[in-house]
C-alpha positions as a Markdown table, in Angstrom:
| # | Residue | x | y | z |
|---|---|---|---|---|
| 1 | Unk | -67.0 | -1.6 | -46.0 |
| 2 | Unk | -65.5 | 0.7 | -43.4 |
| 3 | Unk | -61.2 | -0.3 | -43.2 |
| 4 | Unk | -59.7 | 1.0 | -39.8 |
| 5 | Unk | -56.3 | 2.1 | -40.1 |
| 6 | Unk | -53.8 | 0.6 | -37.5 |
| 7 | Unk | -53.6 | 2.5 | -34.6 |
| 8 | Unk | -49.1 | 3.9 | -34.9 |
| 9 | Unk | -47.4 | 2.6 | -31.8 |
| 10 | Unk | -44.3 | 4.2 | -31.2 |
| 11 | Unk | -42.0 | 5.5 | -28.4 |
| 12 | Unk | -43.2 | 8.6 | -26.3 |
| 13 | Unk | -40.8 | 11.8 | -25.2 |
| 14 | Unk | -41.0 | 10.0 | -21.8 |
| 15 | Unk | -39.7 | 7.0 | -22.7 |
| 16 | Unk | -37.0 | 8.2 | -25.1 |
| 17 | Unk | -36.0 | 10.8 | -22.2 |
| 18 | Unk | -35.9 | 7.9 | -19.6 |
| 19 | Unk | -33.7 | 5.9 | -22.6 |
| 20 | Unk | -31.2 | 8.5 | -23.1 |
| 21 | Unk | -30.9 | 9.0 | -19.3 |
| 22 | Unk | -29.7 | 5.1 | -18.5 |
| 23 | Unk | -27.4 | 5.6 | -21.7 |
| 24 | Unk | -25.9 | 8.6 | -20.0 |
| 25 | Unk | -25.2 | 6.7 | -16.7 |
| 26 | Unk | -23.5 | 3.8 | -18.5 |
| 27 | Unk | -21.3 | 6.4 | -20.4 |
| 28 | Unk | -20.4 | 8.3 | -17.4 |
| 29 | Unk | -19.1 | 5.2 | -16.0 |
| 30 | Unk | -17.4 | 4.1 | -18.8 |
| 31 | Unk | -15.4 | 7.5 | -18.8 |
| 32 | Unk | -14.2 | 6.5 | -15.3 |
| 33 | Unk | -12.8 | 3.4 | -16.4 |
| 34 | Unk | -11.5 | 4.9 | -19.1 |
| 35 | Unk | -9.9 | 7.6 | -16.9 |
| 36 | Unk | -8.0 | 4.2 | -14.2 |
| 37 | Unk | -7.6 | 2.3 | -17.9 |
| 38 | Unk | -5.2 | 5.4 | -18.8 |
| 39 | Unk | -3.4 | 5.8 | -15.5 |
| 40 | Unk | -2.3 | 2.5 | -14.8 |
| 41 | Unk | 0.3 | 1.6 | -17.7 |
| 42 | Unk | 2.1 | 5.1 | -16.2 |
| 43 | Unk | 2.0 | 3.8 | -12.9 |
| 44 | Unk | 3.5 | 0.4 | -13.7 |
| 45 | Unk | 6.3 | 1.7 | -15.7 |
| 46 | Unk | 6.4 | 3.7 | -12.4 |
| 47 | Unk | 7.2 | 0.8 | -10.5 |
| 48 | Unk | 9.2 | -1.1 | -12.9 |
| 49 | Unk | 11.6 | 2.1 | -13.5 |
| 50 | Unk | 12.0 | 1.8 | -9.7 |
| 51 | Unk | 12.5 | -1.8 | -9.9 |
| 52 | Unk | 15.1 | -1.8 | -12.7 |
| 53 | Unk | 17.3 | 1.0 | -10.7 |
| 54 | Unk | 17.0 | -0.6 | -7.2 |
| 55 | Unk | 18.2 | -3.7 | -8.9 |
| 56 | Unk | 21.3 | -1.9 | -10.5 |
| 57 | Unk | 22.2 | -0.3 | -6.9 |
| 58 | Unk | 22.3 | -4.0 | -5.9 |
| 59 | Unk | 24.8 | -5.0 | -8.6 |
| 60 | Unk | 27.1 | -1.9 | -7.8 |
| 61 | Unk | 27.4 | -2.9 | -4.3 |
| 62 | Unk | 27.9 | -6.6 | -5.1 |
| 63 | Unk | 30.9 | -5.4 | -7.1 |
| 64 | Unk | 31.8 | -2.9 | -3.8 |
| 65 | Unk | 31.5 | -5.3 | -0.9 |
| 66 | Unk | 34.3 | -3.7 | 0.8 |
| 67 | Unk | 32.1 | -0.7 | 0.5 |
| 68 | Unk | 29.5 | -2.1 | 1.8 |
| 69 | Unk | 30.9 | -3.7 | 4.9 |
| 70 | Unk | 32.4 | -0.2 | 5.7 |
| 71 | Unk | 28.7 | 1.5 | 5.8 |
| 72 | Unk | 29.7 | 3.4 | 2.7 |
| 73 | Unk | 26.3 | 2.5 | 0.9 |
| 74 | Unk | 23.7 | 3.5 | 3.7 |
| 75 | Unk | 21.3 | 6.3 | 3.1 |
| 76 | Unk | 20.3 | 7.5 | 6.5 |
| 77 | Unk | 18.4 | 9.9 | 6.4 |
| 78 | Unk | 16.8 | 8.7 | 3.3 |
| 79 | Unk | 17.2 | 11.1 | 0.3 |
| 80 | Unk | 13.6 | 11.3 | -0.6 |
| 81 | Unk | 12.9 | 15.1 | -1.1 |
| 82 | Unk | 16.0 | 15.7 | 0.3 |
| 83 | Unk | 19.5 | 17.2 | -1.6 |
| 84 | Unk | 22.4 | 15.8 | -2.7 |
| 85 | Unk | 25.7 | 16.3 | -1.9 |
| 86 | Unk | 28.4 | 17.7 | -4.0 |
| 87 | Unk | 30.3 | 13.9 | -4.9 |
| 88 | Unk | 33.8 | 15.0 | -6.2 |
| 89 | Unk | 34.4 | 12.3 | -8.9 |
| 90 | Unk | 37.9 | 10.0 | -8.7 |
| 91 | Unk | 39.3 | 8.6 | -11.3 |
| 92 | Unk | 39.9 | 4.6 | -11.7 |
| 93 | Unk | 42.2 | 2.8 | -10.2 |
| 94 | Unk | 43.2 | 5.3 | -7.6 |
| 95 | Unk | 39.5 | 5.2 | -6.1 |
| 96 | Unk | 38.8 | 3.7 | -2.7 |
| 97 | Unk | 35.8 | 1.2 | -1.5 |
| 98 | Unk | 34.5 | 4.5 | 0.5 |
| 99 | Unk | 34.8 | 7.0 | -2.5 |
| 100 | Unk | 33.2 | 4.7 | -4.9 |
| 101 | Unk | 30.9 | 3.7 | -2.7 |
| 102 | Unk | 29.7 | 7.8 | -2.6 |
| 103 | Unk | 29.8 | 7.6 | -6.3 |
| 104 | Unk | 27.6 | 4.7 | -6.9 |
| 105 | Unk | 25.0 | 6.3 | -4.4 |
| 106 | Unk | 25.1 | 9.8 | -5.9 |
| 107 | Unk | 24.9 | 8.4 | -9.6 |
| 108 | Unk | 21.9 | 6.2 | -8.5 |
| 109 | Unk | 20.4 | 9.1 | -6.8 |
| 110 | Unk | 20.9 | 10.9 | -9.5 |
| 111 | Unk | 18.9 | 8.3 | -12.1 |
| 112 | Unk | 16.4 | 8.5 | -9.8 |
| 113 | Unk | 15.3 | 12.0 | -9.5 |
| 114 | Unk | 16.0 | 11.8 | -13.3 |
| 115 | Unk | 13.8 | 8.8 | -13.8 |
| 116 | Unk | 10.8 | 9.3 | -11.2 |
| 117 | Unk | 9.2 | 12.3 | -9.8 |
| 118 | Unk | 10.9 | 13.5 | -7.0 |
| 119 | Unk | 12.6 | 10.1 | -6.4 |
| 120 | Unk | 14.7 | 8.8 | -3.4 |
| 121 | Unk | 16.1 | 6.0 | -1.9 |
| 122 | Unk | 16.8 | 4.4 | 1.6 |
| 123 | Unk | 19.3 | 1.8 | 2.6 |
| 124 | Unk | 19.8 | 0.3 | 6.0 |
| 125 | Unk | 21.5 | -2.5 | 6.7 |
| 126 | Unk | 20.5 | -5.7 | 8.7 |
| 127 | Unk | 22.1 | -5.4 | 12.2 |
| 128 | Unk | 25.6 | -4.7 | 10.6 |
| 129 | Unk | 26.7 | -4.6 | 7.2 |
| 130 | Unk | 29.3 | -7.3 | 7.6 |
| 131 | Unk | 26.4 | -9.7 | 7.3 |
| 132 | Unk | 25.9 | -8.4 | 3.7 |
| 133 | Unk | 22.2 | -8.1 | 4.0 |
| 134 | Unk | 20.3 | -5.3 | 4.3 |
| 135 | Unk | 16.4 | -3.3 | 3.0 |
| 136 | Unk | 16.4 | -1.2 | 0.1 |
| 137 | Unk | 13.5 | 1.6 | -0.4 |
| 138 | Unk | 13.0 | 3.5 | -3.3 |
| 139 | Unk | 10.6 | 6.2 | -3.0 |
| 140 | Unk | 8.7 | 8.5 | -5.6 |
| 141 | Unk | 5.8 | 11.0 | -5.9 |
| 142 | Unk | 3.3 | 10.3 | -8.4 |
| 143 | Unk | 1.8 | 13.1 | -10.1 |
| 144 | Unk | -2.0 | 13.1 | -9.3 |
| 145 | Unk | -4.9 | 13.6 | -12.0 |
| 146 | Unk | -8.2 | 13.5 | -11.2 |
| 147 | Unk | -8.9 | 9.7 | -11.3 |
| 148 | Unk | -5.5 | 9.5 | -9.0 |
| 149 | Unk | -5.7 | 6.6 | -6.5 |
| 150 | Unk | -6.1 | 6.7 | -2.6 |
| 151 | Unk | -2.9 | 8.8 | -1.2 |
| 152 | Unk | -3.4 | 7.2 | 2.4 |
| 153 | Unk | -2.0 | 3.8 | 1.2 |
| 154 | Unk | 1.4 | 3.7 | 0.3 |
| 155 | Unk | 2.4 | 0.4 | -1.4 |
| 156 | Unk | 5.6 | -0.6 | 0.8 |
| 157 | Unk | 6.9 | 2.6 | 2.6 |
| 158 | Unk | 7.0 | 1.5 | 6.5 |
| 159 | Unk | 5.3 | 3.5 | 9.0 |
| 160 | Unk | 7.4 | 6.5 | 10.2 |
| 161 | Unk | 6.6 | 6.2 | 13.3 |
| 162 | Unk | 8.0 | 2.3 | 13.2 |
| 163 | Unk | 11.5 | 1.4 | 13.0 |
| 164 | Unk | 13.4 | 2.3 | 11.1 |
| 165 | Unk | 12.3 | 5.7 | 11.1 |
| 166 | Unk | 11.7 | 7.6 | 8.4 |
| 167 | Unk | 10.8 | 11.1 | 8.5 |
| 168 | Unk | 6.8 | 11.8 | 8.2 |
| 169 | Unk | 5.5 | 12.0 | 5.2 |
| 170 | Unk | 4.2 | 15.4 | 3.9 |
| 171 | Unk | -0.3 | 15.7 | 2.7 |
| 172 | Unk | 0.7 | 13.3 | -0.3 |
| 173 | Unk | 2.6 | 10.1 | 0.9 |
| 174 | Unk | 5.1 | 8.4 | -1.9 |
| 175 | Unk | 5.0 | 5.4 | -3.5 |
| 176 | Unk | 7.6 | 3.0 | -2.7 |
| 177 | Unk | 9.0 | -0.3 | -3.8 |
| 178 | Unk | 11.5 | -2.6 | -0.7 |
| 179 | Unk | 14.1 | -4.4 | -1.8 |
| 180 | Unk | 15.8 | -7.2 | 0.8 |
| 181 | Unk | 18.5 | -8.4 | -0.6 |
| 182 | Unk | 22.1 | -10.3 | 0.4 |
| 183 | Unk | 25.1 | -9.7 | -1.4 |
């Protein structure tokens, strides 16, 4: 009585090469996501910071329509990567609509640069600012990483070369959020 042993079937260096190979692919691509999944909350708090200090411009000049109306609130040229003037501060009640009009853009300005990398802001107004409408930009510079998104599109900054006309934009465009709004 002759017993044959079971021939062993098992895996050979080929196929565990090939194996470790498609497991390297799937966790290269994995790290990529992983590298966008990172990135993004940043880049919403991004837009949110902006959203939160365009907003609070708004409410100062709905408290300053005299201000307003007298083009004390526009930012033309806009102060993206631009910088500030000296604003001498005046003390309450002996300010005018024009002085704190300065003051509220300086201070906003201010919480801007302080808030978002190398943030700005334009205002124009629609036709003229006695109609109490106008287009608000805010404007920042996102620091890039590696996984950094597409620097041709720019969310909401207009085209420089369209009106109204900003100044171009240097290798790295900004990000930008537009307000419309009517006091």
């Amino acid at each position: 009585m002759s017993k044959t042993l079971p021939r062993q079937a098992g895996s050979s260096l080929i196929e565990v090469l090939v194996a470790v190979l498609i497991l390297s692919f799937g966790m290269l691509a994995l790290g990529g996501m992983m590298a966008y999944a990172v990135q993004m909350p940043k880049l919403s708090a991004y837009r949110a910071t902006a959203m939160i200090l365009a907003a609070g411009h708004i409410e100062r000049m709905r408290a300053n329509v005299a201000g307003f109306t007298s083009d004390g609130y526009k930012e033309d040229p806009p102060t993206y990567n631009a910088n500030l003037p000296n604003v001498t501060p005046c003390t309450y009640p002996n300010c005018s609509a024009s002085q704190l009009a300065t003051l509220d853009k300086n201070e906003t300005n201010q919480a801007l640069r302080r808030e978002l990398s190398q943030g700005g802001m334009r205002l124009l107004c629609n036709g003229a600012c006695t109609t109490l409408e106008g287009d608000l930009w805010v404007m920042w510079q996102e620091p890039t990483t590696f996984g950094s998104f597409d620097t041709t599109n720019s969310d909401e900054c207009p085209d420089p070369s369209a009106t109204p006309t900003f100044p171009s934009y240097g290798a790295v465009r900004p990000r930008c959020i537009h307000v419309k709004f009517k006091l």
